[in-house]
One Martini backbone bead per residue (centre of mass of N, CA, C, O) as a GRO file, in nm:
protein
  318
    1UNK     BB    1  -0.740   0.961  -2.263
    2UNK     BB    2  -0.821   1.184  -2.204
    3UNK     BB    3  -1.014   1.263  -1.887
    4UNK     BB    4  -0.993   1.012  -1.712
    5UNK     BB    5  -0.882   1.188  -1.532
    6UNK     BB    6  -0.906   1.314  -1.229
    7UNK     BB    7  -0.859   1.521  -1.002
    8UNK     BB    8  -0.670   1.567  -0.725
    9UNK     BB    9  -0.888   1.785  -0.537
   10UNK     BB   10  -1.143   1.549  -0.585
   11UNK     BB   11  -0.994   1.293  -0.468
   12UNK     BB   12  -0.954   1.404  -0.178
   13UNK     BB   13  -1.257   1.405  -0.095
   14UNK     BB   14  -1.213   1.078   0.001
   15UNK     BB   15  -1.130   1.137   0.276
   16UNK     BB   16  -1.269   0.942   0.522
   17UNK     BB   17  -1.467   0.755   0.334
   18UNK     BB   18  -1.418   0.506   0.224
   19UNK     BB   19  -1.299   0.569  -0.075
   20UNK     BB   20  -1.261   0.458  -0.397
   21UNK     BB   21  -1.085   0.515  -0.742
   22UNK     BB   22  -1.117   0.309  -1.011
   23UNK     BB   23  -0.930   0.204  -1.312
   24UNK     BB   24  -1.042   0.029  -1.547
   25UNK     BB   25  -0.916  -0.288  -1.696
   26UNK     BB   26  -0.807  -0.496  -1.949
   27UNK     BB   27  -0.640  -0.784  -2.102
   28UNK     BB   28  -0.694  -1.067  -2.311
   29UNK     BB   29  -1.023  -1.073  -2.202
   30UNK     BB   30  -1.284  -1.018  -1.996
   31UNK     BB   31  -1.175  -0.986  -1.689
   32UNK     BB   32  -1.194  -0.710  -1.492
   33UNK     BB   33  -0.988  -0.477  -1.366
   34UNK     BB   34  -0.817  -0.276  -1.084
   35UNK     BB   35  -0.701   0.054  -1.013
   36UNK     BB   36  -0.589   0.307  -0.816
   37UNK     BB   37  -0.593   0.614  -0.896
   38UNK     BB   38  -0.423   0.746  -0.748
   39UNK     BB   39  -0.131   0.573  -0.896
   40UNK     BB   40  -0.226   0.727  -1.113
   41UNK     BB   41  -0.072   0.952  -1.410
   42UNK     BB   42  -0.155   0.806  -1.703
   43UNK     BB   43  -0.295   0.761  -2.034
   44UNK     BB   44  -0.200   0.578  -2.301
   45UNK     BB   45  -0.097   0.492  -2.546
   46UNK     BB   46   0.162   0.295  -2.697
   47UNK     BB   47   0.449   0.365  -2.729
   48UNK     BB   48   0.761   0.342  -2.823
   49UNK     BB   49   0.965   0.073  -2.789
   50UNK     BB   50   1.304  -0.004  -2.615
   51UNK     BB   51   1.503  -0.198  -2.576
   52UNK     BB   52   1.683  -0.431  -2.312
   53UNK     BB   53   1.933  -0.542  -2.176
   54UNK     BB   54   1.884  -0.798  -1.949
   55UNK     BB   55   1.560  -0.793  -1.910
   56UNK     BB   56   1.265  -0.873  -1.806
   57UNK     BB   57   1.032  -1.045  -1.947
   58UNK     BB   58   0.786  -0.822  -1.841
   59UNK     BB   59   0.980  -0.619  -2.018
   60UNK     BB   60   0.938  -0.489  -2.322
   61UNK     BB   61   1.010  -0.191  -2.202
   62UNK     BB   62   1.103   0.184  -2.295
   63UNK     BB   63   0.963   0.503  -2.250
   64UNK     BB   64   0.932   0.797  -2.380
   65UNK     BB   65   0.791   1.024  -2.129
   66UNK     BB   66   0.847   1.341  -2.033
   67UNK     BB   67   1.157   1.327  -2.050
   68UNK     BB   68   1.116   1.012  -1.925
   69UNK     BB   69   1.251   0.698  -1.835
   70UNK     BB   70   1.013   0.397  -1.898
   71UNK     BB   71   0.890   0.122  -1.798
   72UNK     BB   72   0.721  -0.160  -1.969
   73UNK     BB   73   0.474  -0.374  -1.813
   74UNK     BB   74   0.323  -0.691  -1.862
   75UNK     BB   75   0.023  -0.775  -1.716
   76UNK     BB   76   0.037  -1.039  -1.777
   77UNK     BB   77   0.292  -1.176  -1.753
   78UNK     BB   78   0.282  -1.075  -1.435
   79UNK     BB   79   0.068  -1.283  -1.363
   80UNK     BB   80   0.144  -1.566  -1.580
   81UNK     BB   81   0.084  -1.473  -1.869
   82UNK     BB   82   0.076  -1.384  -2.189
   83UNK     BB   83   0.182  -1.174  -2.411
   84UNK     BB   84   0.094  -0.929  -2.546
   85UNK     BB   85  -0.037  -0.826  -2.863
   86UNK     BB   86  -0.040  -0.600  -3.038
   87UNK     BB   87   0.093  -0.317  -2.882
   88UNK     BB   88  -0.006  -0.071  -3.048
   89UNK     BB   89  -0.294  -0.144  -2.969
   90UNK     BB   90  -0.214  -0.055  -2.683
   91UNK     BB   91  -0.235   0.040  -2.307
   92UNK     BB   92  -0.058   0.287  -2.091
   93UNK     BB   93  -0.029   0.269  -1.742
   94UNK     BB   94   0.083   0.538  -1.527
   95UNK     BB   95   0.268   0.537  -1.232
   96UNK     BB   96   0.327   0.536  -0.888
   97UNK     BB   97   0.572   0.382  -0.702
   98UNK     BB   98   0.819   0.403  -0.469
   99UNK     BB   99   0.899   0.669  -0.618
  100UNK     BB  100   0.819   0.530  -0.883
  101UNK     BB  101   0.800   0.490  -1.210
  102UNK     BB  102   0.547   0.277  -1.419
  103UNK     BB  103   0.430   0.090  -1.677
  104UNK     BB  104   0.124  -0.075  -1.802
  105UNK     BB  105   0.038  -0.315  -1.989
  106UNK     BB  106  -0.338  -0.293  -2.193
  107UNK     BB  107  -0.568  -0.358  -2.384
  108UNK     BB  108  -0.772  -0.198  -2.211
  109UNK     BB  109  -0.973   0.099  -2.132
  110UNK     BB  110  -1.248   0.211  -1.940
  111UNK     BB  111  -1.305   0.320  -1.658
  112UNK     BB  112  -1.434   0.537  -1.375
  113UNK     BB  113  -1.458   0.398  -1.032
  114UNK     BB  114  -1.692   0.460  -0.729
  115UNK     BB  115  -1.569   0.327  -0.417
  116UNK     BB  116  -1.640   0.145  -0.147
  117UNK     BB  117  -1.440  -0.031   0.073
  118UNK     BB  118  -1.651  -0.233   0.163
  119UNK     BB  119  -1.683  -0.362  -0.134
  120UNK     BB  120  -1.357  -0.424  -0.102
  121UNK     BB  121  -1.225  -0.749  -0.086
  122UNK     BB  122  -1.082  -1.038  -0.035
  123UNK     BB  123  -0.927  -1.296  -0.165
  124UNK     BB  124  -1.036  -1.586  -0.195
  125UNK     BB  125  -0.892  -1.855  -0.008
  126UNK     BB  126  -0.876  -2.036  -0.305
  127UNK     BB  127  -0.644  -1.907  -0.462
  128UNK     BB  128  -0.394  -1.935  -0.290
  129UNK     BB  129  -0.028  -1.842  -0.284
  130UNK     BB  130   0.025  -1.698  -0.612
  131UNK     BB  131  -0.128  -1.488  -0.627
  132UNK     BB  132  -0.231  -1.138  -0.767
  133UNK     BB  133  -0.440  -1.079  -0.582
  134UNK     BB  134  -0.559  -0.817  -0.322
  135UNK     BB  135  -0.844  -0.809  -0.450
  136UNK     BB  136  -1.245  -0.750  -0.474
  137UNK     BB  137  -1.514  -0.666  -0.717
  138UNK     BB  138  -1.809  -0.534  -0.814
  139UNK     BB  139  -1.934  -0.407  -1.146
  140UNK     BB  140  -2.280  -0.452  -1.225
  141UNK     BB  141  -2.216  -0.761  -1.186
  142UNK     BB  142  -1.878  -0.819  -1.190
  143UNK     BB  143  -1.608  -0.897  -1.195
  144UNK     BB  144  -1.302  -0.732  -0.975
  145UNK     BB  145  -0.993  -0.737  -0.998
  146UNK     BB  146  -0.680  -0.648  -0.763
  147UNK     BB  147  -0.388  -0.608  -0.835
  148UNK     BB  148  -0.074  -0.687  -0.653
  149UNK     BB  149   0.182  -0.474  -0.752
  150UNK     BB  150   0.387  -0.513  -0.554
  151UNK     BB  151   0.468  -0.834  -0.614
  152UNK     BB  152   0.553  -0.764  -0.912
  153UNK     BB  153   0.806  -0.582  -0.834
  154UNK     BB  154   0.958  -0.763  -0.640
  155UNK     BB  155   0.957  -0.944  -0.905
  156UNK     BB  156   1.131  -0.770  -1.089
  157UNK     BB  157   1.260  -0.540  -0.841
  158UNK     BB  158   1.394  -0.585  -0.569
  159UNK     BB  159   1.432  -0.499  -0.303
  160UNK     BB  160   1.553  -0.365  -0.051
  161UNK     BB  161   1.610  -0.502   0.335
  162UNK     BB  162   1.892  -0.425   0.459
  163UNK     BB  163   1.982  -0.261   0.695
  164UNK     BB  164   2.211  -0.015   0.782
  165UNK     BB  165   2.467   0.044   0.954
  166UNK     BB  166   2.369   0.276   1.208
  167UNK     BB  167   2.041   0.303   1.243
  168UNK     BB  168   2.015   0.090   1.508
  169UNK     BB  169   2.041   0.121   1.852
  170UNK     BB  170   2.177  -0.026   2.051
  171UNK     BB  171   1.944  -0.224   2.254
  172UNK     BB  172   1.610  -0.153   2.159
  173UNK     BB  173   1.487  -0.421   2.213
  174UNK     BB  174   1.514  -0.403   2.527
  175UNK     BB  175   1.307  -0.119   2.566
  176UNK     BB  176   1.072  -0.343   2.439
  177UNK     BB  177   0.970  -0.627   2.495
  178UNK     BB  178   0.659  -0.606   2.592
  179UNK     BB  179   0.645  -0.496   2.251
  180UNK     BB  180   0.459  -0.414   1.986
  181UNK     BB  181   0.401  -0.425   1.629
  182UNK     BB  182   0.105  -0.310   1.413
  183UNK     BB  183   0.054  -0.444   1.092
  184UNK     BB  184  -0.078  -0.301   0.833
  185UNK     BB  185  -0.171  -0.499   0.521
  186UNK     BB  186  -0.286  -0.644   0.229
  187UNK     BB  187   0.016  -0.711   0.124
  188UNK     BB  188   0.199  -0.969   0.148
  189UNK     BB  189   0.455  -0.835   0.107
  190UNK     BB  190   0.475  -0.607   0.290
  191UNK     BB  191   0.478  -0.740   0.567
  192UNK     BB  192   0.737  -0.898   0.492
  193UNK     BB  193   0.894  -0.661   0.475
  194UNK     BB  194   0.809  -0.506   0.741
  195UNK     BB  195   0.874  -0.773   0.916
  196UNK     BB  196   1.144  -0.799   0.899
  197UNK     BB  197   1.243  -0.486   1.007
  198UNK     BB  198   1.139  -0.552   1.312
  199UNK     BB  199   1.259  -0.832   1.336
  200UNK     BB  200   1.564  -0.747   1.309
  201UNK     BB  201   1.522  -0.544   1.574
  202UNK     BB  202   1.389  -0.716   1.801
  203UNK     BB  203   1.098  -0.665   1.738
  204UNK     BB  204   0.791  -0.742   1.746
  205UNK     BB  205   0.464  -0.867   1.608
  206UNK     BB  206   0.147  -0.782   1.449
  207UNK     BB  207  -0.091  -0.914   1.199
  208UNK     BB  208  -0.287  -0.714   0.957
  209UNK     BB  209  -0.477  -0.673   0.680
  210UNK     BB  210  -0.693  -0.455   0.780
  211UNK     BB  211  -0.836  -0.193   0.933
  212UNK     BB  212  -1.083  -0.356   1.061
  213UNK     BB  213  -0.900  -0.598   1.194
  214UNK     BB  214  -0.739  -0.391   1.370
  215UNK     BB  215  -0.997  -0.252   1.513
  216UNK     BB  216  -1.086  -0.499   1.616
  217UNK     BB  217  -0.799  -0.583   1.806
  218UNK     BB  218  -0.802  -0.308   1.994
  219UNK     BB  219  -1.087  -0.375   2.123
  220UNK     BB  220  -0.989  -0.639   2.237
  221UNK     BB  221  -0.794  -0.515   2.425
  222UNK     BB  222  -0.965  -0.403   2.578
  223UNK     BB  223  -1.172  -0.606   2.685
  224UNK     BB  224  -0.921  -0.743   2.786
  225UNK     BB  225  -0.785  -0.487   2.993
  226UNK     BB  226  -0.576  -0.395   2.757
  227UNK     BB  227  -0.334  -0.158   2.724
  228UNK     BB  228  -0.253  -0.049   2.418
  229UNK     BB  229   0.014   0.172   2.511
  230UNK     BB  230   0.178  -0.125   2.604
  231UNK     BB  231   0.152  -0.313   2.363
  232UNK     BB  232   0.285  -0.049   2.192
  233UNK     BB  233   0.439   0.103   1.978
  234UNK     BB  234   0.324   0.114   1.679
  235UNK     BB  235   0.130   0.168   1.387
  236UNK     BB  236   0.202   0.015   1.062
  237UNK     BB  237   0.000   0.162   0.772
  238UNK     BB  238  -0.178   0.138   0.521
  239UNK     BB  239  -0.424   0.255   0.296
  240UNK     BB  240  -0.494   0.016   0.061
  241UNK     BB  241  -0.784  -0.130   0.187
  242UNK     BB  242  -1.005  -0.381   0.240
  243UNK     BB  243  -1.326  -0.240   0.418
  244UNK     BB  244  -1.053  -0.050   0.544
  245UNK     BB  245  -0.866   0.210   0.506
  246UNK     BB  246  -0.625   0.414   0.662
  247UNK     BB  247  -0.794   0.663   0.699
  248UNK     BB  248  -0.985   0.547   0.873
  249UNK     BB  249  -0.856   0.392   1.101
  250UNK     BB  250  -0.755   0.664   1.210
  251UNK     BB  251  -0.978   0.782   1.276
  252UNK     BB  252  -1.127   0.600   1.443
  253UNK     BB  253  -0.867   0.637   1.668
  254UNK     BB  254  -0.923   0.932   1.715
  255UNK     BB  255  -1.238   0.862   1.781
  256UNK     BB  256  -1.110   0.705   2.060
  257UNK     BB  257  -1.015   0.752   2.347
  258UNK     BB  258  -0.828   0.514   2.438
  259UNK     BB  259  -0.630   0.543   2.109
  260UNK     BB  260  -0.585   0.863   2.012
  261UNK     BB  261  -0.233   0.813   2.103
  262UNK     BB  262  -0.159   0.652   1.918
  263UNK     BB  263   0.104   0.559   1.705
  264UNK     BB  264   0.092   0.658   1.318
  265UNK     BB  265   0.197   0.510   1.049
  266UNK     BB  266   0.195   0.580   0.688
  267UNK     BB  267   0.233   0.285   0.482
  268UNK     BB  268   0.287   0.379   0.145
  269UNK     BB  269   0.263   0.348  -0.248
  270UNK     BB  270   0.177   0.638  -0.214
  271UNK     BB  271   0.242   0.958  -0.356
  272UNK     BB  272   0.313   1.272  -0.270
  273UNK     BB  273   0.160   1.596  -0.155
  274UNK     BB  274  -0.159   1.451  -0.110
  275UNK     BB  275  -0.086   1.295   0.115
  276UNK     BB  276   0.006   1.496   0.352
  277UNK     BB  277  -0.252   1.636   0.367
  278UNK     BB  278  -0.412   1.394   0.440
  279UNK     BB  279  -0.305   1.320   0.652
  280UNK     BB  280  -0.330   1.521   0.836
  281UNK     BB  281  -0.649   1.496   0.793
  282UNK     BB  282  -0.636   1.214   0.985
  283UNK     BB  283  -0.394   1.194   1.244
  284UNK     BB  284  -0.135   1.145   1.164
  285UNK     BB  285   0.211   1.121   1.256
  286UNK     BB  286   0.285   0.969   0.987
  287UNK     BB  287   0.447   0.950   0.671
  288UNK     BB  288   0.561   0.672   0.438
  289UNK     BB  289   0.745   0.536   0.186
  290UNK     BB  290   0.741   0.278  -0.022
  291UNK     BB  291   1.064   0.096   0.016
  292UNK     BB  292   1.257   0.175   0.304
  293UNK     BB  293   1.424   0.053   0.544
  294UNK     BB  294   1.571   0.255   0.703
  295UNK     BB  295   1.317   0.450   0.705
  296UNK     BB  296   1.161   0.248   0.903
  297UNK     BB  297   1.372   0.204   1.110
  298UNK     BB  298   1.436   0.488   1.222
  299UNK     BB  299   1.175   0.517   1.289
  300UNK     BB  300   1.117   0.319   1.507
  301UNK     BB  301   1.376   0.404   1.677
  302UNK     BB  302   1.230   0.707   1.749
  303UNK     BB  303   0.997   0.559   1.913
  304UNK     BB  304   1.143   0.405   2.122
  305UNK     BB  305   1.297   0.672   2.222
  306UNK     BB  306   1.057   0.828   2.314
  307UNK     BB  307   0.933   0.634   2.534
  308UNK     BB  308   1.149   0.565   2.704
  309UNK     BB  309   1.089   0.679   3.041
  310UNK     BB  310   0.787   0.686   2.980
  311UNK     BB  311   0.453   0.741   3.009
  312UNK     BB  312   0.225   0.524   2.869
  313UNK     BB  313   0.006   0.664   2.952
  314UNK     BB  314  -0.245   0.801   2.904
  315UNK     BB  315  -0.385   1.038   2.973
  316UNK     BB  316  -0.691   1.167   3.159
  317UNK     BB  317  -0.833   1.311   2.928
  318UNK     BB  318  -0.928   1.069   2.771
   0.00000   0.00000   0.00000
C-alpha cells in the first residue's frame, strides 16, 4: 500500500477549509467505511500475530512493526460482528488514537477520498443507542460508515476517568458557579467523558455534537441579549465532527466581534506535532490530546482561575 498516504503537508493545506481526507476500506461484506487520514500512520499487509494472554477477544493479537509493539484490533469483530477470516490475507491500518499507536485489521483497503465535512452528516435516528458509526456520508453514490473508533478503544481498553487528588483547586467550583463549559464532540463516549471530569469539578456543562450546532447556539445566546463571556467558562471542542469540524468553528469564533475572544481548547484523539501548527493556524487558545483526565481538569481549573475576579466582558473595541 505505499504511496496511499498523502503527505503530511498536503494534509495540512485543509485546516480551515471544512474539508477533510477519508481513507475507505471494507470489513466482511459490501460495505465500506471510512477513516480519517489524518489519524492513519500507514497501510500495511497484516504482519505475522503473536497471541496475547488474557487479551480482549477483538485483539488478534500484536504486531512487531517498526521497532515497537503494536495491538491489532479486529475492526469487524469490534463492531459486534464475526471475526475476519483468513487474516493473512487482509490489510492492516496503523493509527495514532490518544497519543498511542494500535492496529485495526480490514478486509481490503481502497482509496482516499477528499470531502467537505458539511456532507458528512450525524448517524440516522433509528440507528439505536448501541451503534459503532460517529457518522456517515456518501461517496459515488453508495453509502460510507464512520465508524466511531474511540467507543471501540473505550471498550476494549478503558481509559481512566477519575482525577487525581490535588489537580483541581479546592472550591473552584464556587469561583464560577453562574458559568458552565461548553462540549463539542460528536462522538457518544467523549462527550461522557469530557462531561463526567468537569461536572465532578462541579462546574456545569452544556453539549453540542458539532461545531455548527454549537456555533448556532452561541449565536442564539446573543439573539436572546446573553453575553457569552458571562455564560461561558471556555469551550472544549473536537476537531473531527460532522457538518462543521472544529477547526472551522473556531474560525467562525475567532471571525465573530461578540465571540472572538471565547476561550477554545482543541481536545481531540488526533496528535503530532502538525495539530499544533494547525490550532496556531486557527486561533485556538489551546490543543490537548485525549483522554487525560487530570490534564483536562488541571486546563479547566487554570482557566477558572485565570478569568476570576476579573472582567469578563470583552474588550470595547471587540
Amino acid at each position: 500500500m505505499a504511496g496511499v498516504m498523502d503527505s503530511v503537508n498536503q494534509r495540512t493545506q485543509l485546516v480551515g477549509q471544512n474539508r477533510l481526507e477519508l481513507l475507505l476500506f471494507r470489513l466482511g461484506g459490501q460495505q465500506m467505511y471510512g477513516i480519517n487520514v489524518f489519524k492513519v500512520k500507514e497501510v500495511l499487509q497484516c504482519p505475522s500475530l503473536n497471541a496475547i494472554p488474557g487479551r480482549n477477544r477483538v485483539v488478534r493479537g500484536v504486531a512487531h512493526i517498526r521497532g515497537g509493539t503494536i495491538p491489532i484490533m479486529d475492526m469487524n469483530l469490534a463492531i459486534g460482528r464475526k471475526e475476519l477470516p483468513d487474516i493473512e490475507s487482509c490489510f492492516v491500518i496503523i493509527t495514532e488514537y490518544n497519543r498511542t499507536a494500535q492496529g485495526f485489521l480490514v478486509r481490503s483497503v481502497e482509496r482516499i477520498v477528499n470531502m467537505n465535512w458539511g456532507d458528512i452528516h450525524p448517524p440516522p435516528k433509528g440507528a439505536g443507542k448501541e451503534h459503532y458509526l460517529t457518522a456517515v456520508t456518501q461517496v459515488d453514490g453508495q453509502l460510507v460508515e464512520i465508524i466511531d473508533v474511540e467507543k471501540i478503544l473505550a471498550e476494549v481498553s478503558p481509559a481512566k476517568e477519575q482525577v487525581s487528588v490535588g489537580v483541581v483547586s479546592e472550591g473552584i467550583a464556587e469561583k464560577v458557579v453562574q458559568k458552565h463549559v461548553l462540549i463539542v464532540d460528536d462522538s457518544t463516549i467523549a462527550r461522557k467523558q469530557i462531561q463526567r471530569v468537569v461536572e465532578g469539578m462541579g462546574i456545569q456543562t452544556t453539549i453540542k455534537k458539532d461545531g455548527q450546532e454549537a456555533l448556532h447556539y452561541l449565536l442564539d445566546l446573543i439573539k436572546e441579549g446573553k453575553n457569552p463571556y458571562e455564560e461561558l467558562v471556555m469551550i472544549i471542542c473536537d476537531i473531527e465532527m460532522p457538518e462543521m469540524d472544529g477547526y472551522t468553528f473556531t474560525a467562525e469564533v475567532r471571525n465573530h466581534p461578540l465571540l472572538k475572544k471565547l476561550h477554545i481548547i482543541l481536545h481531540t484523539s488526533l496528535s503530532g506535532v502538525f495539530n499544533e501548527a494547525m490550532v496556531r493556524k486557527v486561533g485556538a487558545d489551546d490543543f490537548l490530546a485525549k483522554f487525560h483526565p487530570d490534564e483536562l481538569a488541571s486546563r479547566v481549573n487554570d482557566r477558572v482561575l485565570a478569568i476570576t475576579g476579573e472582567n469578563l466582558l470583552p474588550p470595547t473595541d471587540v
